[in-house]
C-alpha positions in Angstrom: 71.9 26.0 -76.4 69.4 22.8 -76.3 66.1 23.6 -75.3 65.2 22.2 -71.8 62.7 19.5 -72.1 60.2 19.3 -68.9 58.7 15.8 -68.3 55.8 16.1 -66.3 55.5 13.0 -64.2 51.4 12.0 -63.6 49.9 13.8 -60.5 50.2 11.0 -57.4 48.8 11.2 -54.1 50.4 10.9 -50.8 49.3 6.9 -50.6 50.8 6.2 -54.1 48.0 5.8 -56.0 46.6 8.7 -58.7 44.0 10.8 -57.9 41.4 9.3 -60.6 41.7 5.9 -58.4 40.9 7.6 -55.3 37.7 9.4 -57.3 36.6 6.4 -58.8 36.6 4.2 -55.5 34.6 7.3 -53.5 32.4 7.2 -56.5 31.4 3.8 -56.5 30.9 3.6 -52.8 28.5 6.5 -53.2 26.5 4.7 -55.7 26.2 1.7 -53.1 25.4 3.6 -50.6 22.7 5.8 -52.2 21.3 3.0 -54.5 18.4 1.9 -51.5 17.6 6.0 -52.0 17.4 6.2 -55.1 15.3 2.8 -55.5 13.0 4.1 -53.2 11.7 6.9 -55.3 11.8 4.9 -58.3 9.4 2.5 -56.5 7.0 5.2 -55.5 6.2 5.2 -59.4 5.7 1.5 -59.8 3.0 -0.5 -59.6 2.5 -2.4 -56.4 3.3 -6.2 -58.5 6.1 -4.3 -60.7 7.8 -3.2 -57.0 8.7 -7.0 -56.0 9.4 -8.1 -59.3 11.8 -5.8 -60.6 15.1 -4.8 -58.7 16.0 -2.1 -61.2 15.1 1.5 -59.9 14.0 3.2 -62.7 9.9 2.1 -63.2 8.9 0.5 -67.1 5.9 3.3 -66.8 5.8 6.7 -64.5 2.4 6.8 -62.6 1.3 9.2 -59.3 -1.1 6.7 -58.8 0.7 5.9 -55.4 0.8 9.6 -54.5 -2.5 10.0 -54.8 -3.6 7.0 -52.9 -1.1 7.4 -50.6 -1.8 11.2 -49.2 -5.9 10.2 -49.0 -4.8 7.1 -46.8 -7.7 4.9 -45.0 -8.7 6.9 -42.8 -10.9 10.0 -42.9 -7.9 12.3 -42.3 -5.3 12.9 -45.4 -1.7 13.2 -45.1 -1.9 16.8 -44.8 -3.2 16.7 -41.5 -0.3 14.6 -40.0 2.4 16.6 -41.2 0.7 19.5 -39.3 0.8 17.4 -36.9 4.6 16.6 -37.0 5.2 20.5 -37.3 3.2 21.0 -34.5 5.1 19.0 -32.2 8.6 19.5 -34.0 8.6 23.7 -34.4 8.1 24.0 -30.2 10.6 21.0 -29.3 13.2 23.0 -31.4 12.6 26.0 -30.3 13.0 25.4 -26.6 15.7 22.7 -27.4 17.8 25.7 -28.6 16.6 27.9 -25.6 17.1 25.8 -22.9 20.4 24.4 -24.5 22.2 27.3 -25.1 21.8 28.6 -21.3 22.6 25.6 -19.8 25.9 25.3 -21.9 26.4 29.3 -21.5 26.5 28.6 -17.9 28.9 25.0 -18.1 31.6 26.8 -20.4 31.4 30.6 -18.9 30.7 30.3 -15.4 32.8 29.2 -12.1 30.3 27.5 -9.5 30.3 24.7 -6.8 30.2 21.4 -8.6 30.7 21.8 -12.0 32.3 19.4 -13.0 30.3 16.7 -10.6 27.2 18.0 -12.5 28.9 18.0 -15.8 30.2 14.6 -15.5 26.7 13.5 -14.6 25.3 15.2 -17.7 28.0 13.8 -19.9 27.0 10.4 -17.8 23.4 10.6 -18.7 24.4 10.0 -22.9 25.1 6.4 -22.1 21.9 6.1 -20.6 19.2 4.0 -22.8 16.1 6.1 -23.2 14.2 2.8 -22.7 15.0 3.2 -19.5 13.3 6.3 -18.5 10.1 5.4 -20.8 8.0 3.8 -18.0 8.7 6.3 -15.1 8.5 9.3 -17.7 5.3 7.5 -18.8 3.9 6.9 -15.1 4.6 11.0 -14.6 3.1 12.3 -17.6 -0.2 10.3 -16.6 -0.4 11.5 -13.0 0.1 15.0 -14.6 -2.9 14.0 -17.5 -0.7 15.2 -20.4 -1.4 11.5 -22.0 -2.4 11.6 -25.4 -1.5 15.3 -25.9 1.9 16.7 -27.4 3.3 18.2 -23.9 5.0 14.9 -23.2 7.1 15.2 -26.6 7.5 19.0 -26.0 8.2 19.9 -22.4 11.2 17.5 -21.3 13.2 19.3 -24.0 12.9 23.1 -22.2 14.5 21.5 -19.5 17.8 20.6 -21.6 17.3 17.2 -21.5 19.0 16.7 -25.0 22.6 16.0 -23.2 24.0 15.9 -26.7 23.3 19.4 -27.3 24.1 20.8 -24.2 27.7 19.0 -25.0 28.0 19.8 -28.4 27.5 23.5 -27.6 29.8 23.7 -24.5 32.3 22.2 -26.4 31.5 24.7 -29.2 32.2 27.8 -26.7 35.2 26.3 -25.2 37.0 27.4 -28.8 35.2 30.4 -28.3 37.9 33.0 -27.3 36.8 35.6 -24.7 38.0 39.0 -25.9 35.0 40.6 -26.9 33.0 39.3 -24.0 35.8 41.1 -22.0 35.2 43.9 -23.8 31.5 44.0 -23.5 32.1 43.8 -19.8 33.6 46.6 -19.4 31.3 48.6 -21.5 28.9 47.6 -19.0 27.0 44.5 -20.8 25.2 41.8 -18.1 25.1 38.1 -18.5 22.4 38.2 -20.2 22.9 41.0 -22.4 26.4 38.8 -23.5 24.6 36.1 -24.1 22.7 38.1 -26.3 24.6 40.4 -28.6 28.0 38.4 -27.9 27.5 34.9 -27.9 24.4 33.8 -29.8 26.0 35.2 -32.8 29.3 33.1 -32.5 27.0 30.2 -31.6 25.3 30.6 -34.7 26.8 27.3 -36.7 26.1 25.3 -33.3 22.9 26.3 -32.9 21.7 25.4 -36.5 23.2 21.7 -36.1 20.9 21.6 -33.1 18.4 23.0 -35.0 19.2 20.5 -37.9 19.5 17.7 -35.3 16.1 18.0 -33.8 14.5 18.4 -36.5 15.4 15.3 -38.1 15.4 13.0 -34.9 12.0 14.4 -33.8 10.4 14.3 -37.6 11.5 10.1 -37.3 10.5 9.3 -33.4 8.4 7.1 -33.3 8.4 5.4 -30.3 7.9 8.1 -28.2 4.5 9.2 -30.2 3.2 5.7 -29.8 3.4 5.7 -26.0 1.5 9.1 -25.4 -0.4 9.8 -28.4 -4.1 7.6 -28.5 -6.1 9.7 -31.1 -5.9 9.4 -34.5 -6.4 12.8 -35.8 -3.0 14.0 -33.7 -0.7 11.1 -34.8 2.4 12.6 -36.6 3.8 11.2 -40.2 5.9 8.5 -38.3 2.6 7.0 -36.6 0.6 7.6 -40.1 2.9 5.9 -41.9 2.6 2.7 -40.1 -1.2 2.9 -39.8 -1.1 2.8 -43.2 0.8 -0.8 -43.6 -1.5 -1.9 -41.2 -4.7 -1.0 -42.5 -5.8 -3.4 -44.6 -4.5 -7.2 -44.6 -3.0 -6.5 -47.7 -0.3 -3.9 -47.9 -0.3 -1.2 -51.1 3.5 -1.2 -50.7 3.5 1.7 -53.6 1.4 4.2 -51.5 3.5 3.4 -48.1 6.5 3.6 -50.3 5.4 6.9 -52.3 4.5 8.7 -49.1 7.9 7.4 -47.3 9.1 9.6 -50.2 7.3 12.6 -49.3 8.1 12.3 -45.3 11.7 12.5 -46.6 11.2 15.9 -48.2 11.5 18.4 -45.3 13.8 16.2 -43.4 16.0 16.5 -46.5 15.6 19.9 -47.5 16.2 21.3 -43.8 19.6 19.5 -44.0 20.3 21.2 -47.2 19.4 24.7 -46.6 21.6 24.8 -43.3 24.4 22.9 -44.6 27.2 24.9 -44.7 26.7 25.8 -40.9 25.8 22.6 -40.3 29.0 20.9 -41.1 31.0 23.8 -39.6 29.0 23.6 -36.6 29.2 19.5 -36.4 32.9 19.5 -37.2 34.1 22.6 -34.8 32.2 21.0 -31.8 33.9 17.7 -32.4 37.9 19.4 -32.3 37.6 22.4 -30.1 37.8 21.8 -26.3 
């Protein structure tokens, strides 16, 4: 009996090209698209002629010079003081982003009442809306109010759910949400709130860090709205500090803005990190549930 000879025919993918293609062109992308990254640290150890006459990322001699030029700044205050800053404002705007969020879309997804869908339209609506827009009247309130150049303009609109994207994102969230064991906790005798507690929160959990991940990253990078309301130096956040810094002096130390960019990106990045497996399954089952 002749042995059976089995030819193994090269792995192809459903598009009729091998694997290794795919890996390589998904490869090479990635290096595009994370080349201006990785420049961007390799500038913050260059010199401030080497950075515009060298387009190659990796510096001809390490220094911290820039790092430690950069954190003193120009002014009398470090860097240290405008990241507390930056926490102080970003810490409270999460925390009743999540808060006023979650009830609001508790209420949208679980609850029958008289205009729903009007007011949910209007919500959805209010997305398309250029914040531009609202800055002067928003501005003009604030000012009658005398919250100017304090951080209650940049912390209060959010307990109010004004982050529509949220509010959808976690409604759409609880729509996949399937009711038996809030059925069940009502008849054991549980109240709204108690289900919104011990039932829900829990399942919302991969939402709710996205928002979490979400805010913190939007709010660590506004700058706009910062510049409108804040007029003292000592409470401007990173985003303000860093552009205080390029215009300090008539000429720029592109290494120190540069090597202190590179710092702002630290908690920004290491948020997204340490929440990123229930970020993505958050993002991705808010997107296809509904």
């Amino acid at each position: 009996m002749s042995a059976a000879v089995e030819i193994q025919e090269p792995a192809v993918g459903s598009d009729g090209r091998t694997p290794w293609l795919r890996y390589l062109l998904l490869g090479a992308t990635a290096i595009v698209m994370l080349y201006p990254l990785l420049w961007l640290v390799g500038a913050s150890f260059k010199s401030n002629s080497e950075i515009f006459t060298s387009a190659g990322f990796w510096p001809s001699r390490f220094s911290l010079d820039a790092y430690e030029k950069g954190w003193k700044t120009s002014t009398e205050y470090t860097f240290a003081t405008y990241f507390l800053n930056s926490f102080l404002i970003t810490i409270p705007r999460i925390i009743v982003t999540v808060i006023s969020c979650v009830l609001v879309a508790y209420a949208f997804a679980r609850f029958e009442f008289w205009g729903k869908k009007i007011l949910f339209s209007i919500m959805v609506g209010t997305m398309m809306l250029p914040l531009i827009v609202l800055r002067l009247p928003q501005y003009l309130v604030f000012r009658e109010l005398g919250w100017l150049d304090s951080y209650l303009p940049l912390i209060v609109p959010s307990a109010f759910a004004t982050d529509t994207f949220f509010v959808f994102m976690l409604v759409q969230f609880l729509r996949g949400i399937p009711r038996d064991m809030e059925e069940a906790a009502l008849i054991d005798g549980c109240n709204a709130l108690q289900l919104l507690w011990h039932i829900i929160v829990p399942l919302l959990k991969p939402a709710i860090i996205s928002v979490v991940v979400f805010q913190f990253i939007w709010t660590m990078n506004d700058f706009m709205g910062p510049l409108i309301y804040l007029s003292s130096v000592e409470k401007y956040p990173v985003s303000l500090a860093l552009k205080m810094s390029i215009g300090a002096t008539e000429e720029v130390e592109w290494a120190n803005v540069i090597a202190i960019s590179v710092v702002a990106l630290i908690p920004s990045v290491a948020v997204f990190f340490a929440a990123q497996k229930h970020f993505i399954e958050g993002a991705t089952s808010s997107g296809v549930k509904g």
